[in-house]
N, C-alpha and C positions, 0 to 999 in steps of 0.2 A: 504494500500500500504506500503511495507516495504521498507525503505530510504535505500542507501546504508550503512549511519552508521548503521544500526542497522544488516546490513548481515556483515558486518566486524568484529563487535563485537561478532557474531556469529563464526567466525574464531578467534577467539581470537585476531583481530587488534583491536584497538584503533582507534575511529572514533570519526572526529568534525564535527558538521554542522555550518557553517561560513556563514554571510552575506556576499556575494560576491559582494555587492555594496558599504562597507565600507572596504575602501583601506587599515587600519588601522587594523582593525581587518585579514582582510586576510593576514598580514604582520605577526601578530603577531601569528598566528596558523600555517603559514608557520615557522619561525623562529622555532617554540616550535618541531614544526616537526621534521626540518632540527637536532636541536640539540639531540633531542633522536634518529634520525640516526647514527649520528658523534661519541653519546655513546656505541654504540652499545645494543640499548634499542628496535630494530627492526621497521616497517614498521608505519605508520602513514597514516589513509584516511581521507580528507577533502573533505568535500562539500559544494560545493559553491552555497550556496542560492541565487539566483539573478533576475532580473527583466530587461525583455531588451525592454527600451524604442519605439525602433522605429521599423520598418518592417522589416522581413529575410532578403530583399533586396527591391532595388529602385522596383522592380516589384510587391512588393506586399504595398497591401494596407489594414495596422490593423483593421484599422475603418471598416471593415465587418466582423470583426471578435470578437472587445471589443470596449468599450466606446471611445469616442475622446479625453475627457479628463482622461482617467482614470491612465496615469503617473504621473499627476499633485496629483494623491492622494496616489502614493507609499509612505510608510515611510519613514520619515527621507529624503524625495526628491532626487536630481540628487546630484550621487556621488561625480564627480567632483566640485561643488558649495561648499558641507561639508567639501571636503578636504579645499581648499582655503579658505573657512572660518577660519576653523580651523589652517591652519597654519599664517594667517593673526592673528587671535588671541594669536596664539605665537610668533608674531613678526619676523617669519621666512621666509614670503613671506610677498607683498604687494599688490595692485592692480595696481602700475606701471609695477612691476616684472608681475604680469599676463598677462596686455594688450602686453606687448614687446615679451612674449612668445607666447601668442595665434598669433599677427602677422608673428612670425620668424616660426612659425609652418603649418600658411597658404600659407606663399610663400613659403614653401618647400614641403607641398604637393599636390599645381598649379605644381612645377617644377615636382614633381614624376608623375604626371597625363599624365602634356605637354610630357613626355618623355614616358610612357607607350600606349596612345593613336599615339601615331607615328609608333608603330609597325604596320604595311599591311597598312602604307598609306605613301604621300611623296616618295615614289619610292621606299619605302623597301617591302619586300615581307613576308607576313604572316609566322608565323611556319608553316610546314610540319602538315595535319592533323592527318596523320599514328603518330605523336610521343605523343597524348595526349593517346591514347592506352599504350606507353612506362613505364615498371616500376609502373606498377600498380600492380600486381602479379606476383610471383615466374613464375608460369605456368599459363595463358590465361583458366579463366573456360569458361561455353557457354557460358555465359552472352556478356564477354568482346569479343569472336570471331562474337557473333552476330551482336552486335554492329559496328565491324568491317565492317563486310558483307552489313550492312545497309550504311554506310559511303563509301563503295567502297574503301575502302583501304587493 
């Protein structure tokens, strides 16, 4: 299988493959990026190597698909844990600064939830379903008129 670095480089781009679970490193291949942009040193592709611990959605369920435990044996473990270590070891965060942030970011996204699940209930009315068609394409191919047709709209 050919990565996308290696078709870039076929093009004469410059291609990184990046662990996308170290924040650190994705910073830093951005950065190097952005700056041979800014030189005018042309185009940069990165790839973000990554691992996504939990299910596509609350509907699915991994565990028939891969091991139960088998996050617990990613390299290098859950991203966010290495970062917080790591900046705890620099003295630039702590674990008071983390619990006050992990709480200030739960009650703010109860409040974004409480406020999204209030649309089509409590007396307000659903969007219009003709508008999730909207702005999906220049020009409507079959696909999207079918779909219409099937939804009644």
């Amino acid at each position: 299988e050919t990565t996308f670095a290696a078709k870039a480089i076929a093009y004469g781009m410059p291609g990184l493959r990046v662990d996308g679970n170290d924040f650190l490193a994705v910073y830093a291949a951005t950065e190097w990026a952005a700056e041979r942009a800014r030189t005018n040193n042309g185009s940069t592709l990165i790839e973000l190597f990554t691992y996504r611990a939990s299910g596509h959605s609350t509907s699915d369920d991994p565990t028939r698909y891969r091991p139960e435990d088998e996050a617990a044996h990613w390299p290098l473990g859950d991203p966010l844990e290495r970062l917080k270590a790591h900046l705890i070891a620099l003295k630039e965060w702590s674990e008071e600064q983390h619990t006050a942030l992990v709480e200030e970011l739960t009650e703010a996204v109860k409040a974004a939830a409480k406020q999204a699940e209030a649309v089509g209930t409590l007396g307000q009315s659903k969007p219009n379903v003709r508008e999730m068609f909207e702005d999906v394409f220049k020009e409507p191919d079959w696909r999207v008129l079918e779909q219409r047709r099937e939804m009644g709209v």
